[in-house]
TORBA-726393 format. One line per field, with one value per residue (C-alpha): residue in three letters; x, y, z. Coordinates in nm, 4 decimals. Layout:
r = (ALA,...)
c1 = (X,...)
c2 = (Y,...)
c3 = (Z,...)
END
This chain:
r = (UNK,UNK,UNK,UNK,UNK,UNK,UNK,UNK,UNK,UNK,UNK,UNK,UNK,UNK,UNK,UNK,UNK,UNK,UNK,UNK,UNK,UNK,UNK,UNK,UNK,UNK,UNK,UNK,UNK,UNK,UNK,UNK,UNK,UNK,UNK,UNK,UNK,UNK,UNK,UNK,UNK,UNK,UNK,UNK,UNK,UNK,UNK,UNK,UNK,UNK,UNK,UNK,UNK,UNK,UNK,UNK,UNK,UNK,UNK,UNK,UNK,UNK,UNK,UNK,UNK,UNK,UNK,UNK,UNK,UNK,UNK,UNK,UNK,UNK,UNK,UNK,UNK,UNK,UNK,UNK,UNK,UNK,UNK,UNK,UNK,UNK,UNK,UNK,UNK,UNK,UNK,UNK,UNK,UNK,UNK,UNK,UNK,UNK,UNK,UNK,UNK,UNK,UNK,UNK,UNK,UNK,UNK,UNK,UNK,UNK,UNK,UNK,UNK,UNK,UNK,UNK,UNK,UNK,UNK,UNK,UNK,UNK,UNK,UNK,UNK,UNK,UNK,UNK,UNK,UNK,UNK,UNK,UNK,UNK,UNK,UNK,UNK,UNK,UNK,UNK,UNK,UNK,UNK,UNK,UNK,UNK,UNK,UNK,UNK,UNK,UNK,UNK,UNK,UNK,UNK,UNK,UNK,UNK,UNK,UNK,UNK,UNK,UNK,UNK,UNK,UNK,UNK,UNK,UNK,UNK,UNK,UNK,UNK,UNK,UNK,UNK,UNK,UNK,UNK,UNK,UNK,UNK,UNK,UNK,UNK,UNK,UNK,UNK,UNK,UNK,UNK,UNK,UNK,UNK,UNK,UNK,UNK,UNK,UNK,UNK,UNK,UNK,UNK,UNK,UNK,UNK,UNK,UNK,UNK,UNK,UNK,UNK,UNK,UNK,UNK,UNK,UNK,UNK,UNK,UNK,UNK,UNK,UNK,UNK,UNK,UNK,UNK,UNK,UNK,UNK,UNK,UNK,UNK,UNK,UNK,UNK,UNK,UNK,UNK,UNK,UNK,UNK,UNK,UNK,UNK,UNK,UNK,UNK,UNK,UNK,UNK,UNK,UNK,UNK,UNK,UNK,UNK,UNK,UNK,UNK,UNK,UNK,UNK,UNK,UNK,UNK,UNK,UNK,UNK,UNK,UNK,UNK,UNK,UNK,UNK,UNK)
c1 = (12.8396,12.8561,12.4983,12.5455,12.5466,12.8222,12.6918,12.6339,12.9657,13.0546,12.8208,12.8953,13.3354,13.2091,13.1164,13.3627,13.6767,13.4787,13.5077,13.1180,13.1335,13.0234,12.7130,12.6170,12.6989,12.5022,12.1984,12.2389,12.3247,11.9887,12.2434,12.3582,12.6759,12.7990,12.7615,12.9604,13.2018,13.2599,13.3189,13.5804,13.7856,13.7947,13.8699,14.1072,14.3198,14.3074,14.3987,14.6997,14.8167,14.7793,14.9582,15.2545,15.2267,15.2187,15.4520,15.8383,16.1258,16.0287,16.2945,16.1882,16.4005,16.2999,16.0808,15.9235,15.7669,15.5879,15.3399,15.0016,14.8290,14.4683,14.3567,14.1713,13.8844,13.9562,14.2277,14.5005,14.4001,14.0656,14.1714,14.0135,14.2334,14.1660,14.2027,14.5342,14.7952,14.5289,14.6413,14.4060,14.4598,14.6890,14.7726,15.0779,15.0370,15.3996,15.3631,15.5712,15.5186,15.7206,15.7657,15.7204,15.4795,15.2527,15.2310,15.2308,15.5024,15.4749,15.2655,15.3098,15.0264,15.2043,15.3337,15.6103,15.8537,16.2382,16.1086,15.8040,16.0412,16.2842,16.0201,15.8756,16.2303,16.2828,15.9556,16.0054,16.3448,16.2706,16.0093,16.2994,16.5494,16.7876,16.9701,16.6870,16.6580,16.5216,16.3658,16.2046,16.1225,16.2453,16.1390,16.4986,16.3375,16.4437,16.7886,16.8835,16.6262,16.7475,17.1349,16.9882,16.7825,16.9627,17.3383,17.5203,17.3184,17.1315,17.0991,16.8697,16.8169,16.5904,16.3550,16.3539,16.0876,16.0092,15.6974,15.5487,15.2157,14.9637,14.9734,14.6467,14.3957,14.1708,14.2734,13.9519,14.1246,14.4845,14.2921,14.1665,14.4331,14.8269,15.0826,15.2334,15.5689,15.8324,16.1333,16.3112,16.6489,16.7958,17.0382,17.2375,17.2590,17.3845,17.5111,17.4779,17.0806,17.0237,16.9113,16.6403,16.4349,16.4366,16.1020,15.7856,15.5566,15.3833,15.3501,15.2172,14.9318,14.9278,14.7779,14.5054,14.3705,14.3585,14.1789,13.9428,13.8610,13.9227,13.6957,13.8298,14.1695,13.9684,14.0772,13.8650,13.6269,13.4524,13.5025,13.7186,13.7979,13.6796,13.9198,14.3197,14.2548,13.9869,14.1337,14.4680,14.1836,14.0426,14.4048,14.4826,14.1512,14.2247,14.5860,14.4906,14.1852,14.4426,14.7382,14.5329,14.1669,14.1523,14.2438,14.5455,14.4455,14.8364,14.8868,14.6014,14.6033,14.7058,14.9859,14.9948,15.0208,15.3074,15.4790,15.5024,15.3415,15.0142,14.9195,14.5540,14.2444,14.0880,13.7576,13.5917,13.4886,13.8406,13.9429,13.6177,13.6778,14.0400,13.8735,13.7973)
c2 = (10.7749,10.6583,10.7975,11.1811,11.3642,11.5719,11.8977,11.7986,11.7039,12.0466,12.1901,12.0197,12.0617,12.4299,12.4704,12.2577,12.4668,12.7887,12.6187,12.5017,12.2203,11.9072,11.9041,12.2284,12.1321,11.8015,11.9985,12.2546,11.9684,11.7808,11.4603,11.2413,11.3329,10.9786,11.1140,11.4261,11.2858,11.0210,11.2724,11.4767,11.1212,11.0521,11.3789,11.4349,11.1513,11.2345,11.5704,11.4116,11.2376,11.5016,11.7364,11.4666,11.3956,11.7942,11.9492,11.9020,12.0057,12.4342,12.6245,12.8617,13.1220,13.2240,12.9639,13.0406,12.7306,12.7743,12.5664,12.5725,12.4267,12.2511,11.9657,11.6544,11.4700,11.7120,11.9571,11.7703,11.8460,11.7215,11.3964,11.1225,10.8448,10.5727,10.7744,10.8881,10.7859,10.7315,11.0337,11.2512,11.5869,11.8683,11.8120,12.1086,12.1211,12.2461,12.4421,12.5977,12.8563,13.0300,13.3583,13.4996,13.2138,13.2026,12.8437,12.5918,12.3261,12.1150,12.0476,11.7753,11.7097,11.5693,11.6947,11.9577,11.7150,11.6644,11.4353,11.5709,11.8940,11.6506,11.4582,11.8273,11.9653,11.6314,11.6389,11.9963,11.9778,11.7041,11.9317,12.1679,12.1812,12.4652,12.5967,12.8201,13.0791,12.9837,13.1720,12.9944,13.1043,13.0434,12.6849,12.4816,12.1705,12.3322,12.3690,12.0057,11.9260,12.2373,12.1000,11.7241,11.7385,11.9883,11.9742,12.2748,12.3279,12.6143,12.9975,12.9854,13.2188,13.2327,13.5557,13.5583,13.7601,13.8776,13.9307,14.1019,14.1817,14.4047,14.7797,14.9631,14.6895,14.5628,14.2151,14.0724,14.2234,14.0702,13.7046,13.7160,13.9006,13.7330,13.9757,14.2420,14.1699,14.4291,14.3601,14.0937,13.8948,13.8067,13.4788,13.3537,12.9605,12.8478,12.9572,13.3645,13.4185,13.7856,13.9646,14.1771,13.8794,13.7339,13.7008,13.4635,13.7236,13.5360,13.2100,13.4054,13.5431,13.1961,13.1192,13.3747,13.2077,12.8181,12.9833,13.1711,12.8584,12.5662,12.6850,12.3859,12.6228,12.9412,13.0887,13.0134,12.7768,12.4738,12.3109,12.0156,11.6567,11.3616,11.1385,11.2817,11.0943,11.3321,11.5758,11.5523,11.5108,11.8744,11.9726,11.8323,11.9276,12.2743,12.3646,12.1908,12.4578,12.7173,12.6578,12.5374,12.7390,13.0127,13.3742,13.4989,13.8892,13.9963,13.7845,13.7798,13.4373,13.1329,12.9864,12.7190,12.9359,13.1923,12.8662,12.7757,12.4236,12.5247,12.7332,12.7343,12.7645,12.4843,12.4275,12.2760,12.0330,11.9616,11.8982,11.6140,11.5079,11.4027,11.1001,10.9442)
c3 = (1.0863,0.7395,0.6676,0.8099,0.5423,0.3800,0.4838,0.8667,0.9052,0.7646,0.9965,1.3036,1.2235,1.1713,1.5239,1.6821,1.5447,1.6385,2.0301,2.0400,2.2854,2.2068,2.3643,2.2314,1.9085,1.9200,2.0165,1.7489,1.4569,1.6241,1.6161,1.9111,2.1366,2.0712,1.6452,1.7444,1.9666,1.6558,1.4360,1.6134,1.7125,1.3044,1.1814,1.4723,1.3753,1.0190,1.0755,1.2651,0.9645,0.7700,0.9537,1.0129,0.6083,0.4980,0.7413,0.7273,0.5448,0.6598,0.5908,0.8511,1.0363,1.3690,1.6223,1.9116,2.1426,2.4672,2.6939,2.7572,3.0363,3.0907,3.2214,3.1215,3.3858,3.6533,3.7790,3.9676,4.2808,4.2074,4.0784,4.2787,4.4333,4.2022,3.8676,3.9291,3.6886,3.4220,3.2099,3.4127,3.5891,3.4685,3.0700,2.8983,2.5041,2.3597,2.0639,1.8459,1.5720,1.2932,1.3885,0.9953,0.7945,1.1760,1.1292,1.4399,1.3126,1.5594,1.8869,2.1567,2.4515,2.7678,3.0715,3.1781,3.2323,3.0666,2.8641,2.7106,2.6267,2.4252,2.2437,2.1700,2.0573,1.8788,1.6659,1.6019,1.4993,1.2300,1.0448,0.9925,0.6888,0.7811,1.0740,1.3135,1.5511,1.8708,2.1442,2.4640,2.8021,3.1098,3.1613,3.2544,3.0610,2.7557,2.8257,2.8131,2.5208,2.2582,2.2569,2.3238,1.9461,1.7954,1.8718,1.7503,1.4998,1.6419,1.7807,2.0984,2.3308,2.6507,2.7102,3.0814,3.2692,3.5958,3.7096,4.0136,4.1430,3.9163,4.0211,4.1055,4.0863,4.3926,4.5775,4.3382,4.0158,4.1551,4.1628,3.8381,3.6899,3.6061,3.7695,3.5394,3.3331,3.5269,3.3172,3.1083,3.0628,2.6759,2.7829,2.5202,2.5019,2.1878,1.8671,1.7919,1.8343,1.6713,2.0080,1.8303,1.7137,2.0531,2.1576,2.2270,2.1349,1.8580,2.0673,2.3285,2.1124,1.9438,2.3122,2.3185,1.9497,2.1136,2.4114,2.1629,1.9731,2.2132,2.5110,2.7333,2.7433,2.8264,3.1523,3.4936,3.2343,3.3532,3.0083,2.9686,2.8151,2.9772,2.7937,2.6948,2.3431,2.2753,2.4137,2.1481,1.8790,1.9300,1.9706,1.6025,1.4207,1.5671,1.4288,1.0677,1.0758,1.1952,0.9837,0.6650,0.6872,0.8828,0.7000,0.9009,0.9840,0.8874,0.6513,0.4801,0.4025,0.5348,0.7952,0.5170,0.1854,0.3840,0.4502,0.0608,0.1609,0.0036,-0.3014,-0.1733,0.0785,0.2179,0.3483,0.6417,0.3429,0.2975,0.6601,0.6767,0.3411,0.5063,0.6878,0.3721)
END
């Protein structure tokens, strides 16, 4: 690894945060999948540190998390006997972005349980400085994890919604298609959440961009991770290209800069230039 050149890493980080897969991009780069798959396990762990070294003390105003599902080795009903238990199957990724800045503060991959909502809350909670709004779903995980990490110390609110089945569309449309939002319920929790910023819009579109440039969280995709470490890596490499790189089309520039935690661009250079 030492001797691939500057500009290959570039090149190959290039198409990996654009959601090339690995193969693909070891093909295109004319370098080995074991030289790929090297690279993304370095530069995912140094993104890691860097986002755990850069991001805390926000003094953000309105949060939004959510869950995303995918699955590493196979789906869980897939799993085979003997790999069960072996963080295999169905893998949630709890993310949570400032409504105003756009920035992902903090992002946990585990599963939907209790716990992996208060180790979410937890982390998210210490990148703060200053009392937040909070707006989550539905999910009753987040119930006992909000007033768990936080205390008093916070306005949340849950945007309920209610779902039923997609008008118009053909039983092959239906399958395909998630069923249409009919209505919604603002619920008070704690503190005195402002009822017109409740929402988990931006999350929600937050979503559509990891499915756009992770293609292992595309929808009906046979893309996945073999192994949950490298799975977390693509996870890491991809929010330090989101929040730090990539122009954001409202903002015109970055998650980073709106966020005052960065006066500047970077480059792909920059995020492979971290492993050193």
């Amino acid at each position: 690894m030492n001797k691939l050149p500057i500009a290959k890493k570039v090149q190959i980080i290039n198409m990996l945060v654009e959601g090339v897969s690995l193969l693909a991009a070891s093909r295109i780069a004319d370098v080995s999948i074991n030289t790929v798959t090297k690279l993304l396990v370095d530069t995912g762990k140094a993104c890691q540190n860097f986002h755990d070294e850069t991001v805390h003390s926000l003094t953000s105003q309105r949060i939004e998390p959510d869950e995303i599902w995918s699955f590493v080795y196979a789906k869980e009903k897939n799993v085979p006997e003997e790999m069960k238990g072996n963080d295999t199957g169905d893998v949630w990724t709890w993310t949570g972005i400032d409504a105003d800045s756009k920035m992902i503060v903090s992002w946990f991959v585990g599963n939907r349980s209790a716990e992996s909502a208060y180790t979410f809350i937890c982390d998210l909670k210490g990148r703060l400085r200053n009392r937040v709004q909070l707006t989550t779903n539905g999910h009753k995980a987040y119930l006992n994890a909000v007033p768990d990490a936080f205390g008093s110390k916070i306005d949340y609110a849950m945007l309920i919604k209610i779902y039923g089945e997609p008008a118009g569309k053909t039983s092959t449309e239906r399958k395909y298609s998630p069923g249409d939002c009919t209505g919604f319920e603002k619920k008070r929790i704690l503190g005195k959440p402002n009822a017109d910023f409740v929402s988990t819009f931006y999350v929600e579109r937050q979503n559509l961009t990891m499915r756009m440039h992770m293609r292992k969280f595309t929808r009906l995709t046979n893309a996945f991770s073999k192994k949950i470490e490298n799975h977390c890596h693509a996870i890491a490499l991809h929010f330090v290209y989101y929040n730090f790189c990539k122009t954001h089309k409202t903002l015109l520039i970055t998650p980073a800069m709106a966020a005052g935690l960065t006066k500047d661009f970077m480059s792909i250079e920059d995020i492979v230039k971290l492993v050193d």
